[in-house]
C-alpha positions in Angstrom: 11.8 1.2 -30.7 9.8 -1.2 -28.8 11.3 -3.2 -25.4 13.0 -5.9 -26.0 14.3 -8.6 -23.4 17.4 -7.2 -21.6 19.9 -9.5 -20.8 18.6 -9.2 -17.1 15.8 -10.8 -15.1 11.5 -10.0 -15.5 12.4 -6.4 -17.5 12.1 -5.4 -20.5 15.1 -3.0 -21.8 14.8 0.2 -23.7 17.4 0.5 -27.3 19.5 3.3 -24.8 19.1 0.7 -21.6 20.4 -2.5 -24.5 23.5 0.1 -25.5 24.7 0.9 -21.9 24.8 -3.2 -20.9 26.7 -3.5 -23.9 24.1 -5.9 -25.6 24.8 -5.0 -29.2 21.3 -4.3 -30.6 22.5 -5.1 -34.8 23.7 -7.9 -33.3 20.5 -9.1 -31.5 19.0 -8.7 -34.4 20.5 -10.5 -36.8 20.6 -13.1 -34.6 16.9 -12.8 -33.8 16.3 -12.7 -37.6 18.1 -16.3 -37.8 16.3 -18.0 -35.0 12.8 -16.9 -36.4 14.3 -17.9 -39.9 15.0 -21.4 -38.6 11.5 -21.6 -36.4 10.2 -20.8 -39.5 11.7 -23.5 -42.0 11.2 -26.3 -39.2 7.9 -27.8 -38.8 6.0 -27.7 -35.1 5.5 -31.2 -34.0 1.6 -31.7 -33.6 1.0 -31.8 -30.1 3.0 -28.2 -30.0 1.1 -27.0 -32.9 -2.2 -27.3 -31.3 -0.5 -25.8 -28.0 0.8 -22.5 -30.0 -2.7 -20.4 -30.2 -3.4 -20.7 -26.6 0.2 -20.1 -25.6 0.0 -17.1 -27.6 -3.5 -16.1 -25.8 -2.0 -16.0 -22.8 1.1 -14.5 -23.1 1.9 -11.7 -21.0 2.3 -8.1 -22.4 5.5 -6.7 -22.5 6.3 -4.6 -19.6 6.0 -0.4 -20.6 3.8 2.2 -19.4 0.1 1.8 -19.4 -1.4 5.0 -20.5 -0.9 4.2 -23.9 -2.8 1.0 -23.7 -5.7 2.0 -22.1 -8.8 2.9 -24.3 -10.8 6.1 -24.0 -13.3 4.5 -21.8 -10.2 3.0 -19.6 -9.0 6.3 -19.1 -12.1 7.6 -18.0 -12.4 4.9 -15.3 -8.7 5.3 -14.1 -9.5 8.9 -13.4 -12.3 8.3 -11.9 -10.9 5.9 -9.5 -8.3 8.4 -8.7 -10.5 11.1 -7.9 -12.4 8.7 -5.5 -8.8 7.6 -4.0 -8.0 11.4 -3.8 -11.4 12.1 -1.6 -11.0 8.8 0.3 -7.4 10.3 1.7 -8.4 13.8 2.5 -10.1 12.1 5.2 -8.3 9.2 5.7 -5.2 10.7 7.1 -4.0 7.8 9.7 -4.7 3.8 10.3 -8.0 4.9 12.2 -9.5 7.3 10.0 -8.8 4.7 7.4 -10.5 2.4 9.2 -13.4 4.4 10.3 -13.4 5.5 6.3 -13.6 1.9 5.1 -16.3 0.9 7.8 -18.4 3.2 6.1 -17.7 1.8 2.6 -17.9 -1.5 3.4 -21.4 -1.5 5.6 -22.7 0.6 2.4 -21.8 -2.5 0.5 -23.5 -4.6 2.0 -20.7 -5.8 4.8 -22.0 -6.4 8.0 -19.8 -6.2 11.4 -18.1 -10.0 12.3 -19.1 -11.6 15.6 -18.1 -15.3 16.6 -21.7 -16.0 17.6 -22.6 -15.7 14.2 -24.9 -18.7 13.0 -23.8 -21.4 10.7 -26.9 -20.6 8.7 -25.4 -17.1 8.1 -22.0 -18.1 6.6 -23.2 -18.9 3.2 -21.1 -18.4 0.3 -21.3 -14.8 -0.7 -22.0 -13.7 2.6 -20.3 -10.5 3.7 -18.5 -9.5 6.7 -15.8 -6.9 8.6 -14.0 -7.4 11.5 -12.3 -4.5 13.7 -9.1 -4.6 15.8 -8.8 -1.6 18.2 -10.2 1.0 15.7 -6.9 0.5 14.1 -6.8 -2.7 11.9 -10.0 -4.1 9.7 -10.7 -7.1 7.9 -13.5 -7.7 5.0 -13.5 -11.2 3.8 -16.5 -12.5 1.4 -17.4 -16.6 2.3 -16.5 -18.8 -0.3 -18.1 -21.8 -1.7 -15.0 -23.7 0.0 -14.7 -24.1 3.6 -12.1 -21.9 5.3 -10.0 -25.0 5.8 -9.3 -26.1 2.5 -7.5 -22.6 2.2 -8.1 -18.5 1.8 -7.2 -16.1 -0.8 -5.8 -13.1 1.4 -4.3 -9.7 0.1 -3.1 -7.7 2.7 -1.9 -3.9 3.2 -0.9 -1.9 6.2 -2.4 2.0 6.6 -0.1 3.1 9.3 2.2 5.9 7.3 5.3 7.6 8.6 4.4 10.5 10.8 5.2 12.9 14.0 3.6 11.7 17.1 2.9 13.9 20.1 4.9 12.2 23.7 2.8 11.7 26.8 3.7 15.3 28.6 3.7 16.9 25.0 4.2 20.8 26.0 7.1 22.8 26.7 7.6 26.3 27.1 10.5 27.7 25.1 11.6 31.6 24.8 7.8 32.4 25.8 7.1 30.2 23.1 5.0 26.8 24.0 5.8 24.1 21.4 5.0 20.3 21.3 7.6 17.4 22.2 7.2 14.9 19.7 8.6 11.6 18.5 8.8 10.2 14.8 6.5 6.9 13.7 8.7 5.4 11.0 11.5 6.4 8.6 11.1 10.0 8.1 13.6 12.9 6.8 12.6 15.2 9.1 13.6 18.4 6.9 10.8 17.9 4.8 8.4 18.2 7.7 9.8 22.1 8.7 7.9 25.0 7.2 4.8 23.2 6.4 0.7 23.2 7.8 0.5 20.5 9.6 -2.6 19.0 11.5 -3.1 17.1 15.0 -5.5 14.3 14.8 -6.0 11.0 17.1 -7.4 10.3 20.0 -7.9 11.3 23.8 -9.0 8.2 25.9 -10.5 9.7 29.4 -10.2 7.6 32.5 -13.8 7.9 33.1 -14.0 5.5 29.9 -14.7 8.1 27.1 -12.5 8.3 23.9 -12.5 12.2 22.4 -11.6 12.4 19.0 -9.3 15.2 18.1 -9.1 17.1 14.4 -7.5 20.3 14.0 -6.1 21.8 11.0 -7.5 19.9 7.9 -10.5 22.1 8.0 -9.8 24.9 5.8 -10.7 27.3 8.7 -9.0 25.6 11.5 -5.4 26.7 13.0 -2.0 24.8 12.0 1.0 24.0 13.4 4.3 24.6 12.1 7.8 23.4 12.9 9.9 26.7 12.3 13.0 26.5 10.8 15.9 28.9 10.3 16.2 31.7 8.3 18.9 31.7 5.2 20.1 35.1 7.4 21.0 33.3 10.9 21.7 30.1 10.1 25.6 30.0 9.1 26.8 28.4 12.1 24.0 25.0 11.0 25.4 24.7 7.5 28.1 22.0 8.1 25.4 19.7 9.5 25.0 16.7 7.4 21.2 16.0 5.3 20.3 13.2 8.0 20.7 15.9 10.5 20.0 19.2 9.2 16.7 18.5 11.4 17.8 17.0 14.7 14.3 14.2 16.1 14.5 16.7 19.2 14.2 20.4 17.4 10.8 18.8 15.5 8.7 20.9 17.9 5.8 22.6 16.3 4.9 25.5 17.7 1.1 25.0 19.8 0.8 28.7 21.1 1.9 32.1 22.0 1.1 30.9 25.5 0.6 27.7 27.6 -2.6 29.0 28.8 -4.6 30.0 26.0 -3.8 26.7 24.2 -5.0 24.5 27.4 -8.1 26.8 27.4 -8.5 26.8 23.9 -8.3 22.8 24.0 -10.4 22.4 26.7 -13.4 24.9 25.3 -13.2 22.7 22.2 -12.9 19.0 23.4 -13.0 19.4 27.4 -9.9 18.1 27.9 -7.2 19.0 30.7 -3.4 18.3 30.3 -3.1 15.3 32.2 -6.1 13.7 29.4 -2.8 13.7 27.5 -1.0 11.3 29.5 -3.4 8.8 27.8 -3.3 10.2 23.6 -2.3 8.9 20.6 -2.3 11.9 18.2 -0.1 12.5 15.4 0.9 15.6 13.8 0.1 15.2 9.7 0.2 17.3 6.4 -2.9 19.4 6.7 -2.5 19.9 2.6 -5.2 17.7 0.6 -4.3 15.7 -2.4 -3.5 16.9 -5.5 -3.1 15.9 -9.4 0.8 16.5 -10.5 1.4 17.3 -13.9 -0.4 19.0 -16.7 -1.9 15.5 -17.9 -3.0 14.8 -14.3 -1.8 10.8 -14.8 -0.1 11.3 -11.1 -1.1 12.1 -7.6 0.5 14.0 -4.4 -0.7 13.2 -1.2 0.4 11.8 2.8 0.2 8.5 3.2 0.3 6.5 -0.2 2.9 4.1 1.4 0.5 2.2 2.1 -2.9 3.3 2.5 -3.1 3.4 -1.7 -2.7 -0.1 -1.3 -5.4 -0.3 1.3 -7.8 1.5 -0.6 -7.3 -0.7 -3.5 -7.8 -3.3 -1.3 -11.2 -2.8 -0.2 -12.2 -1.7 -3.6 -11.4 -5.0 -5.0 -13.3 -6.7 -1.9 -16.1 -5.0 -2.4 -16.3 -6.2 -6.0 -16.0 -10.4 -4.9 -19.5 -11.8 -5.1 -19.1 -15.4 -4.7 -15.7 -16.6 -4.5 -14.4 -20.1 -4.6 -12.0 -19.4 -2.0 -13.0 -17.1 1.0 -11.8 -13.7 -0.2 -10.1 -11.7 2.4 -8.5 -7.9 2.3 -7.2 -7.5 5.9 -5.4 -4.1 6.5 -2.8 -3.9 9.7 -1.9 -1.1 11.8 2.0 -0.7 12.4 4.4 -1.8 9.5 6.5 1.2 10.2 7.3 0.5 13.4 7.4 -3.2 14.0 3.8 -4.3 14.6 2.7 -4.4 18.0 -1.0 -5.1 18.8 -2.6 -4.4 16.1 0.1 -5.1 13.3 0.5 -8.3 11.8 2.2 -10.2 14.4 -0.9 -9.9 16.7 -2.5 -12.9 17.4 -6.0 -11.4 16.3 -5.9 -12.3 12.6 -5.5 -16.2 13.4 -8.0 -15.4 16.0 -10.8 -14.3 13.5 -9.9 -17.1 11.3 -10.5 -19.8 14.4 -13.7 -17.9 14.5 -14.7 -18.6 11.0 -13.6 -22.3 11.5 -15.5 -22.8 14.0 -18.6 -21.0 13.2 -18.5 -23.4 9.8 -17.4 -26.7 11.0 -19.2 -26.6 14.4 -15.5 -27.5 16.1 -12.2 -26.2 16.2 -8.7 -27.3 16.8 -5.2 -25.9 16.2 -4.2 -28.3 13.3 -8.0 -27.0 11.8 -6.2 -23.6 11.4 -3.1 -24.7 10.6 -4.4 -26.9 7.3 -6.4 -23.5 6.3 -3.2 -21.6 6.5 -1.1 -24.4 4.3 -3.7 -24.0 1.6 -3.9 -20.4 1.5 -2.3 -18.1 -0.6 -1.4 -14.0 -0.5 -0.6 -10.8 -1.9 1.5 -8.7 0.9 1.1 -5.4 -1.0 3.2 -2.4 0.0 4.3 0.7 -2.2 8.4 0.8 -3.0 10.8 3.2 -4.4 10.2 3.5 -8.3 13.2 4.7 -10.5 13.6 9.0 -9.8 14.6 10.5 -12.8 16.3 13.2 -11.0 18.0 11.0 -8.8 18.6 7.8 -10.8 21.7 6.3 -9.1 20.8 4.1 -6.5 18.7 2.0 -8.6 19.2 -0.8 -11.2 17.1 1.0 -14.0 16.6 -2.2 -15.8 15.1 -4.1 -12.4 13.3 -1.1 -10.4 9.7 -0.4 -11.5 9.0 2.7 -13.2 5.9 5.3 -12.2 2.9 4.6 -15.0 4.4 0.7 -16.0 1.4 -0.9 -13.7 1.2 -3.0 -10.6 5.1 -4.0 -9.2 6.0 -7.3 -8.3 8.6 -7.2 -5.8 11.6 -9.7 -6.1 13.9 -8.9 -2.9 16.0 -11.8 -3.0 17.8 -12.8 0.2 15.1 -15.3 1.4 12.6 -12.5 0.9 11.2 -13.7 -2.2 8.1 -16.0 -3.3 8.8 -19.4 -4.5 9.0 -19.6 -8.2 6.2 -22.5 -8.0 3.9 -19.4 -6.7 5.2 -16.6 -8.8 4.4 -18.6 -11.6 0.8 -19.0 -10.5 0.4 -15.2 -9.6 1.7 -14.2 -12.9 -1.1 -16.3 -14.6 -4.0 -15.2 -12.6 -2.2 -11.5 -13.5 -2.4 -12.3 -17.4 -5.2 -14.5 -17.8 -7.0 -11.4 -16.4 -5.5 -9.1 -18.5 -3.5 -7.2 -15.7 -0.1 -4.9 -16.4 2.3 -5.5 -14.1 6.2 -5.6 -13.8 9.1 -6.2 -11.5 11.1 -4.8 -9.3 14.2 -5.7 -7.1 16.9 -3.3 -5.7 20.7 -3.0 -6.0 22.8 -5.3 -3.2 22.9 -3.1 -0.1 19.4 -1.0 -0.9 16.0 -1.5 0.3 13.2 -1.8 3.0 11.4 -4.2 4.7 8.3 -6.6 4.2 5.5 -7.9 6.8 5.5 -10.9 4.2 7.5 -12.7 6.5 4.4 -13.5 8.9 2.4 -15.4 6.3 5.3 -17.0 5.1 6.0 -18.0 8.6 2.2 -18.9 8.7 3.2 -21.5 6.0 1.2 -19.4 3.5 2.5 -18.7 0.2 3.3 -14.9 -0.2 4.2 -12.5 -3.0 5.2 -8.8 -2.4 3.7 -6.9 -4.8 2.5 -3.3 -4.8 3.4 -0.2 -6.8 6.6 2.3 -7.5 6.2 5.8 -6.2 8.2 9.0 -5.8 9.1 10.6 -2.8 8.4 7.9 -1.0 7.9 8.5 3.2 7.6 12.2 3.0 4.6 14.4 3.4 4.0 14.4 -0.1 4.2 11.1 -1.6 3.8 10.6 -6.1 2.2 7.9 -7.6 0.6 7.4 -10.7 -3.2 6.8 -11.1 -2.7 4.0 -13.8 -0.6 1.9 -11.7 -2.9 2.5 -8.1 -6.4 1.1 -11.2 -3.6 -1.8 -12.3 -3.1 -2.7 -8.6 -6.7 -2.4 -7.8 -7.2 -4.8 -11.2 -4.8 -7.7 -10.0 -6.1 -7.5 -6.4 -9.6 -8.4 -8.1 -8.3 -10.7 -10.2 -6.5 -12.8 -7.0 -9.5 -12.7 -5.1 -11.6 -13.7 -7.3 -13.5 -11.0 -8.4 -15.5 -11.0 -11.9 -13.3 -9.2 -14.4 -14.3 -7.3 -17.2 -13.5 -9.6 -20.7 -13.1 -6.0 -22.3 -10.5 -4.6 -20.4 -8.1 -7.6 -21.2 -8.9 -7.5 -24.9 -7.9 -3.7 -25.3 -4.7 -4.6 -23.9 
């Protein structure tokens, strides 16, 4: 049976769903059948009449899963665009890979690297440009035909993902055994890290000013490291321990070595580094395992990091596609959502910074209330992955509000102040359907649920919507999410920036 309104908010309900609420479905529709029967009989009025085409035009399609929908050359293009994703985040493995990764893509599309001493003459509309913040936050942004000040369009990600991070004195010797002291970098369950390859990547920064970048283990010839866990044999006297700490933060210690010499030589042969270079690091330990297809149909993906560097990648997909906006068009992706921002997260100053810099390179001047008027007029996407419904492990959410894995790009409605205003959801949801995008909405039972970096913009006085897709297994090494729903993310952010949109995808839908 198709969906049919559920007596909830933004879903539609399947017949089981309609049964469960107690929303008698005979009933429904016999008085569906009446109402239709009397819109029938009664004349429109003229004005109404001539309104009911276009109304119809742009009605929104009813919330389900996408696949279906999609047309043999859609299909084609959504696996394409997952197979790219797929390569992008073999390599892209933490917030500066990403952004070395999308430096790459963005200069190859014709993006050239932001300075403030940039002439007027430069910033025409269409003109392209990147900004960096500490090899760990980028912005693209495409000049529109309106100044800066009269407002932006801005969709923004972060690409930090949860992870293991290495402390400043990282080795210990244990049982002739030298292992690594580490911390975690988010919400992890750390049982799902034990018994797995993991690879060391990051950075060594020298005091004699050099930076050594370090890769280990996602090269299929290169060493891993392991966190070992208990046999089944030996471990009777661990069994009692609850799931949060069948894991403790302080026993995830890979193992680095049989001995403490032969790993310092062995590090210092490869990147000439001596153990007090590590004083001065910031490497994480991540899932050495590449991306995969799951399924027989291949319609979903396993791989580290999709919370949120999917919606990064979109991100500067959909940038790349802008040519010339009316609005300046910017994708900015932040370091740090996991763990509270810091300087190079959203609550760093250098976002507003870069914007002063635009201001000024256009108007010739610059003043606070300058930046403050372009912020008032601007509008946003904050895009971050969330929990879609599990079907093995249903409980915990509301199966008629979460978002479901294949049903298109989420639109996430927190409640408790954390929520758009209705003025602006309305105006998202028609650049969504006028454009032919399939999206749905999502919103948690009381008492579940993460954060959002949403809060800075709207604190900014920008409007803000949370959007972003539903995955599975969300924050652990192997994170699911469905290629239809990553394209229909990548679709909408196009569509809000202002990208041109191809007439014939809306028209199969």
């Amino acid at each position: 049976m198709g969906h049919l309104r559920a007596p909830g908010y933004g879903r539609r309900a399947t017949e089981n769903e309609l049964r469960a609420s107690g929303f008698g479905l005979r009933a429904a529709g016999a008085c569906g059948a009446i109402v239709l029967g009397l819109l029938f009989l009664a004349p429109l009025p003229r004005a109404m009449a001539a309104q009911a085409p276009a109304a119809a035009a742009a009605a929104e399609p009813a919330p389900g899963p996408v696949w279906p929908r999609l047309s043999p050359a859609e299909r084609d293009q959504v696996m394409t665009f997952g197979e790219d994703f797929k390569a992008f985040m073999t390599k892209a493995k933490s917030e500066m890979t990403f952004v070395h990764e999308a430096i790459g893509y963005a200069e190859a599309h014709g993006f050239k690297r932001w300075s403030p001493d940039v002439p007027k003459a430069a910033l025409t509309p269409g003109s392209r440009w990147y900004a960096v913040n500490r090899d760990r936050t980028i912005a693209l942004f495409v000049i529109g035909r309106d100044p800066v000040t009269s407002g932006t369009r801005i969709v923004n990600a972060h690409i930090d993902a949860v992870r293991i991070e290495l402390k400043p004195k990282p080795f210990r010797t244990s049982f002739d055994v030298e292992m690594m002291v580490t911390q975690p970098h988010g919400g992890l369950k750390n049982y799902q890290w034990v018994n797995r390859p993991l690879a060391l990547i990051g950075r060594i920064d020298k005091t004699d000013g050099k930076t050594i970048w370090v890769d280990i283990g996602n090269d299929p010839g290169d060493p891993v490291f392991v966190i070992p866990d208990l046999a089944p044999h030996v471990d009777k006297d661990f069994r009692d321990r609850k799931s949060h700490d069948v894991i403790g933060t302080e026993e995830m210690r890979p193992i680095l070595a049989m001995t403490a010499r032969d790993a310092m030589a062995a590090l210092k042969a490869k990147y000439g580094v001596t153990e007090s270079d590590f004083l001065s690091a910031d490497l994480q330990l991540v899932p050495a395992d590449p991306p995969r297809d799951v399924g027989l149909d291949r319609q979903l993906m396993g791989l580290y990091g999709d919370d949120d560097r999917l919606s990064g990648y979109a991100n500067i997909r959909a940038i790349a596609e802008v040519t010339v906006p009316e609005k300046t068009a910017i994708a900015y992706c932040v370091n740090n959502e996991e763990v509270n921002s810091w300087d190079t997260g959203v609550q760093s100053q250098w976002f507003s910074t870069l914007v002063a810099e635009i201001i000024n390179v256009q108007e010739g001047r610059y003043d606070e209330l300058m930046l403050r008027h372009a912020y008032e007029h601007s509008q946003a996407l904050e895009s971050d992955c969330t929990t879609a419904l599990n079907p093995l492990f249903p409980q915990p959410q509301d199966p008629v509000a979460a978002s479901r894995l294949g049903w298109g790009l989420a639109v996430k409605e927190y409640g408790s102040g954390k929520q758009a205003l209705s003025e602006y959801f309305a105006k998202v949801r028609r650049i969504f359907d006028d454009n032919g995008v399939l999206w749905q909405t999502h919103s948690y039972k009381a008492g579940y649920g993460g954060g959002t970096i949403a809060q800075w913009f709207a604190n900014a006085n920008i409007d803000v919507i949370d959007v972003g897709v539903g995955i599975l297994s969300m924050h652990s090494p192997m994170d699911i999410s469905s290629k239809a729903d990553l394209w229909e993310l990548y679709r909408g952010f196009k569509a809000f920036l202002g990208a041109p949109m191809a007439p014939a995808a809306a028209a199969a839908r």
